[in-house]
C-alpha angles and dihedrals in degrees: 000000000000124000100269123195113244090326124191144262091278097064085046092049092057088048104053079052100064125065091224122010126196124218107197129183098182095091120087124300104240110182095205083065132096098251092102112016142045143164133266129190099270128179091247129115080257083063076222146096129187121230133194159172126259101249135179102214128203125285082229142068110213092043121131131247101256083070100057098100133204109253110206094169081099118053091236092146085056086051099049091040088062104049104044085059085053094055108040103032097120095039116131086241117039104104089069097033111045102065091045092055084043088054091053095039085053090050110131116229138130115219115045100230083063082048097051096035082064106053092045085053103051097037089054080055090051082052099051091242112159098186115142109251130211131183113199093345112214106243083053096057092045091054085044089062094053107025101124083061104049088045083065096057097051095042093058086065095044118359094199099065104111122230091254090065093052096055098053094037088056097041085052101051094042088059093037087243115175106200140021125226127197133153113260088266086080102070091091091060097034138066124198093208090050080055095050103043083069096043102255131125123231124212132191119195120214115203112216105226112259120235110198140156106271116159126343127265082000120123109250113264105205123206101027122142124297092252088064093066083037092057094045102031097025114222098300086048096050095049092063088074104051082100102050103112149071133253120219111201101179 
């Protein structure tokens, strides 16, 4: 999956599910994704506010990830630092939580998909999740190289299998993996019979939407960042609900 900012249970949740999970920046940059944006609780008729980094994006359009770059001409770690201590002040659990958001906010790095690829990591770490994590995993990079000319391959047995497919069923089959896992999101990219034509099993997982105390006498906002449940749950709370959710298998 792609190197989401401060994404929420839901990623944490697939990735407690798997037994290694792969973040990879060398897909397209889309800039109505999650790589560089997410949602706070906010005082709007949404009950939400976005918040993100400063970036510098690619010239071009059709440029990967791993070029989207951290822009620190613009305090915008002093910004977000700010108002996530506005926000969640009176949480239950701020006083834990806040100077370990503000650790990963103040994280030095200079492209955003190694900014992201921390944090992930290190908030996985605060929920006790034990999945094995790769960035960039070699296999992938080596498909990435060559991947016109796999595609052709593939393509001469069923010409309607998508590019994505292709990346994720060769990848598979180069580390002897089983199974694929992907969020539910991913059935519009993913099709359980191009799985199964090369013997490999595809797996959606469905999050089950949290219900937590947020703020009192507020209505619930649902799918907001991680640091939101952190705030609110603390690392220990959050974790009770990395298996709330359901698998679809078919």
């Amino acid at each position: 999956m792609q190197p989401y900012f401060f994404p929420y249970i839901g990623y944490f949740q697939c990735i407690h599910a798997c037994s290694e999970f792969v973040i990879c920046d060398q897909i397209q940059y889309s800039k109505d994704g999650w790589i560089d944006r997410n949602r706070l609780y906010g005082n709007t008729p949404e009950g939400s506010v976005y918040i993100r980094p400063q970036i510098q994006k690619p010239s071009s359009s059709t440029s990967n990830i791993d070029l989207v770059m951290i822009n620190d001409s613009a305090p915008w770690r002093k910004k977000l630092i700010k108002t996530i201590k506005h926000t969640y002040k009176y949480a239950a659990h701020s006083q834990e939580m806040i100077p370990f958001i503000i650790d990963l906010i103040e994280h030095e790095s200079t492209s955003l998909s190694s900014f992201n690829n921390n944090l992930i990591a290190k908030i996985c770490k605060i929920l006790s999740i034990n999945t094995k994590l790769h960035f960039n995993h070699p296999s992938l990079t080596a498909i990435e190289h060559n991947l016109d000319e796999i595609i052709a391959q593939y393509r001469s047995e069923d010409d309607s299998i998508s590019r994505a497919q292709v990346r994720v069923i060769e990848f598979c089959k180069r580390i002897k993996a089983e199974s694929y896992l992907n969020t539910v999101a991913g059935k519009q990219l993913y099709l359980f019979q191009s799985f199964a034509k090369h013997d490999l099993e595809l797996v959606l997982l469905e999050p089950k939407p949290p219900s937590y105390q947020q703020f009192d006498k507020r209505p619930f906002v649902p799918n907001l960042s991680i640091i939101d449940m952190l705030m609110h749950l603390g690392g220990e709370g959050t974790s009770q609900y990395l298996d709330n959710y359901k698998l679809i298998r078919s």
